[in-house]
Every structure is written in structure tokens, then in C-alpha cells.
N, C-alpha and C positions, 0 to 999 in steps of 0.2 A: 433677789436672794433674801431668805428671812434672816432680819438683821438676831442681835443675842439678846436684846432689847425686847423686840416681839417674843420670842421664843418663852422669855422670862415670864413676861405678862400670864402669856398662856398658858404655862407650867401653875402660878400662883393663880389662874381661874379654875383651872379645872383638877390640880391638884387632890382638891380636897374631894370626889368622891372616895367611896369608903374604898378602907385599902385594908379591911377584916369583916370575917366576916361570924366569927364564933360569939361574938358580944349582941349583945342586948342591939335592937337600931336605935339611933339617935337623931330624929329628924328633925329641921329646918324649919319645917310647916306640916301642918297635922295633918293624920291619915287622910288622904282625900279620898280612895274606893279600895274597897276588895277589887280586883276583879272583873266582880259580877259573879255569877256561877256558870263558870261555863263549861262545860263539857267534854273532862278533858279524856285524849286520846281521841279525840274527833280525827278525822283525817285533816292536816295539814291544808295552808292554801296554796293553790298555785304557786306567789312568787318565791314560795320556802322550800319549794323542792329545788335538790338540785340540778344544775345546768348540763346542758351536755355540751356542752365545751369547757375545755381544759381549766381556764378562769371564771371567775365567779364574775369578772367585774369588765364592763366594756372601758375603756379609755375614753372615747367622746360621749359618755353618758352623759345627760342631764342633770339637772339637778336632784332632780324626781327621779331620777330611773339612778343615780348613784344612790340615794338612800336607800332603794331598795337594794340593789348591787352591797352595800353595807352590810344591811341587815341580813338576805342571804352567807355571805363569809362568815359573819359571823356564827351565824344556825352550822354551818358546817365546819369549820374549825374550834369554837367553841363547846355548841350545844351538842353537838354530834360527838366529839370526842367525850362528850359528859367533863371535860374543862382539865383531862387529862394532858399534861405537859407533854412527853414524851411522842403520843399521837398524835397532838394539834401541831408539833414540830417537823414531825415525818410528813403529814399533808400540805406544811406548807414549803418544804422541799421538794414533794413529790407534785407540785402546780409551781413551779418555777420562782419561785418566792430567796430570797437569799439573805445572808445576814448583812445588817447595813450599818454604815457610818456617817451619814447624812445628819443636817444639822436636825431633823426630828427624833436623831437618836433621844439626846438629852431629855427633851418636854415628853417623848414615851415611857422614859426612866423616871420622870417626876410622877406622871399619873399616874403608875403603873406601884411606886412605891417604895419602899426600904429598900425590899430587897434585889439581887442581883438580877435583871430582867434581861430576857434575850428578844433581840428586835430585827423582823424579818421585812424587806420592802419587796414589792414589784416584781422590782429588779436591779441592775445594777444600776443605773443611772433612773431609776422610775419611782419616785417617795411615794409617790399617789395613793397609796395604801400602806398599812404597815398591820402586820401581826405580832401581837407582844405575850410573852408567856415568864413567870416565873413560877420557882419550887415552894420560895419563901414569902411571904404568902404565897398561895396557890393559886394563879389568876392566867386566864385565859382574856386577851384583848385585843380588839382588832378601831383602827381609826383610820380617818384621814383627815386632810388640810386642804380642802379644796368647796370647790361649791355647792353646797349643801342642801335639800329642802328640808330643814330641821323639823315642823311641823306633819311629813311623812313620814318621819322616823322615827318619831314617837308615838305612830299611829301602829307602827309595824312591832313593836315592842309587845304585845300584850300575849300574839302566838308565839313569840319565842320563851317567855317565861313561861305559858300554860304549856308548851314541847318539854320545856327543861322541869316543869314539875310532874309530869308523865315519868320521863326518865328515873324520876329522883322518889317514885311511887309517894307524892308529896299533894296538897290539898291547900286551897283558897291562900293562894298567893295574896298579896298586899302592897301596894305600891304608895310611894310619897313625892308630891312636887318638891325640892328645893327649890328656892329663888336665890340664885347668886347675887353676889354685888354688881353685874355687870348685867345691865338689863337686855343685854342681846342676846345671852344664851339663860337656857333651859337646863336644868339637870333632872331624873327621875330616878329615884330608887328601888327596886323592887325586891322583897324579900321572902322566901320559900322556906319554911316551917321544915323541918326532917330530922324529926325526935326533939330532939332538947337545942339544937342546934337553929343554925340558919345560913340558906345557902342566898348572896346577895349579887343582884345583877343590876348592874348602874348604866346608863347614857346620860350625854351630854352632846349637844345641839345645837346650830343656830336656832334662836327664836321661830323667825321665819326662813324664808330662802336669802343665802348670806354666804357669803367666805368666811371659812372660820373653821374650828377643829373640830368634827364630831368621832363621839369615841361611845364603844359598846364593850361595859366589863363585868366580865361573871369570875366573882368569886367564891368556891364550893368549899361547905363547912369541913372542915379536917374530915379523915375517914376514922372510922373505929373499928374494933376489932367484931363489935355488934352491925355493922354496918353491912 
């Protein structure tokens, strides 16, 4: 059982990705790349389409095949709904997902932010996953606490930000390493230009392959009436 002690720790490492996303970014460590130029509206890869089975995510996955199992849910609850509350909550009732009380409520409500967030697991007794959405900021996020290969996850990052700036009719994304205080995890920020705005999608990692919480969060600039 995770003691409140763990929980804590965890809430205070990864708390601080960004939890806005209308402001200037403010990075850790300087821009490391555009990108690249890639080409976007390319067709999709394999592991980002989605499954044809009911869940995105096997239960004895690997470490290797959970992050991918991740970063799919994510692309479909997140990037798919365009980071829409209301849709990303219906999909995750309509895949058996339910609202949960588990002690990962708490450290999802810490990541997640201010405001009042709703937190979706598995299942009833299943945390292995959770889906987190709030109105206030507007944040679409999906995590888990479990075995991780942190370094495929951050490999698998780069299409889902070039998908979501397809969606967002948006152009040469930019991304940033943070280095936390805790040198086993990784955080990366990624930020999508659209208009005057900024729409921001963040992960957090094990380093390498590790127990530990990875989380994948898109936050979409307010809408406008220009929009």
C-alpha cells in the first residue's frame, strides 16, 4: 500500500509541471529543439492508431509495451477529443473506466492543479491507470504508477504533439528538458504556438525503466470567439 508519505514526495516532484497554459513558457533549461520539420499531417504510426479492443491498455504489459499502452490513451482521450472535458469523460465511461477514490486520487489532484479535477481508474479496484480532466484550467491527463520504460516515452512524445498541432492548424512545435531535483525522473515540455496563445503538453518519466509515476498533460489555450 502507498504510504501518504510517498504520495507526498510524489505530488512535490511532479507537481510542478505547468498547470497554464495562456502565459509566456518559462523553462528550467533552454530550448533544446524545435521539432525538427516534420511534416505534419503525415499519416500517423502504427502504435497511435487505435486498438480494436475495448481498452487501450493490456494489464501484463511490459514495461516497453505500457508506455506505449500510455501514450496511445493518451492520443485517444486527450489528443483525439482536442482536450475537450466533456468528450474525454464520455470515452472514458464508454471503455469502462469509473470515478475513483484510491489513494492516487490526491497526487492526480496535485498534478493536475488548482482546480477541481475529476479522476477516472481502470476500474473499481484497478488504479493502474487513471484519467484526470478539469474545466478550470482546462487539462486533459492521463498517468500511471507502475513500471515504466520512461526513455520510450519520451520517444513516443514527438507524434502526438505533431497530431495535436495538425488538429490545432498550428506549426513548429518546441519542446524543453526540465531537470528535476530528483535525478530519476525526466520531465519535457512541449509548447504549440496558435495565434497569440499557447497550447502546452507536458510528460514526466522514469529516467530509465523504473517504478515510478509517469504522467502525459495537455493543456489547450482558452478558446476565443476568433477561434
Amino acid at each position: 500500500m502507498r504510504s501518504a508519505r510517498h504520495v507526498a514526495l510524489l505530488a512535490a516532484l511532479l507537481g510542478a509541471l505547468p498547470a497554464g497554459a495562456q502565459q509566456e513558457p518559462t523553462f528550467t533549461a533552454p530550448m533544446v529543439h524545435p521539432l525538427g520539420s516534420p511534416e505534419l499531417g503525415a499519416t500517423p504510426p502504427d502504435w497511435l492508431k487505435p486498438p480494436t479492443a475495448a481498452s487501450a491498455v493490456d494489464r501484463l504489459a511490459t514495461p516497453r509495451a505500457r508506455a506505449q499502452d500510455l501514450a496511445i490513451l493518451f492520443n485517444q482521450v486527450c489528443v483525439q477529443t482536442q482536450g475537450d472535458t466533456d468528450t474525454a469523460i464520455s470515452w472514458a465511461l464508454d471503455h469502462g473506466y469509473v470515478p475513483t477514490s484510491s489513494t492516487l486520487r490526491a497526487l492526480a489532484q496535485n498534478i493536475a492543479g488548482p482546480g477541481p479535477a475529476s479522476v477516472y481508474s481502470r476500474g473499481p479496484r484497478d488504479d493502474s491507470l487513471l484519467i484526470v480532466t478539469s474545466r478550470q484550467p482546462l487539462l486533459c491527463m492521463v498517468m500511471a504508477a507502475s513500471d515504466v520504460d520512461g526513455k520510450v516515452l519520451r520517444s513516443q512524445m514527438d507524434p502526438l504533439v505533431e497530431a495535436w498541432a495538425v488538429q490545432r492548424k498550428a506549426s513548429k512545435p518546441t519542446a524543453s528538458v526540465d531537470l528535476p531535483d530528483n535525478p530519476r525522473y525526466r520531465t519535457v515540455t512541449y509548447q504549440v504556438s496558435v495565434g497569440r496563445q499557447l497550447d502546452t503538453l507536458s510528460m514526466a518519466s522514469p529516467v530509465g525503466v523504473g517504478h515510478g509515476v509517469a504522467v502525459l498533460k495537455l493543456l489547450p489555450a482558452p478558446q476565443t470567439p476568433a477561434d
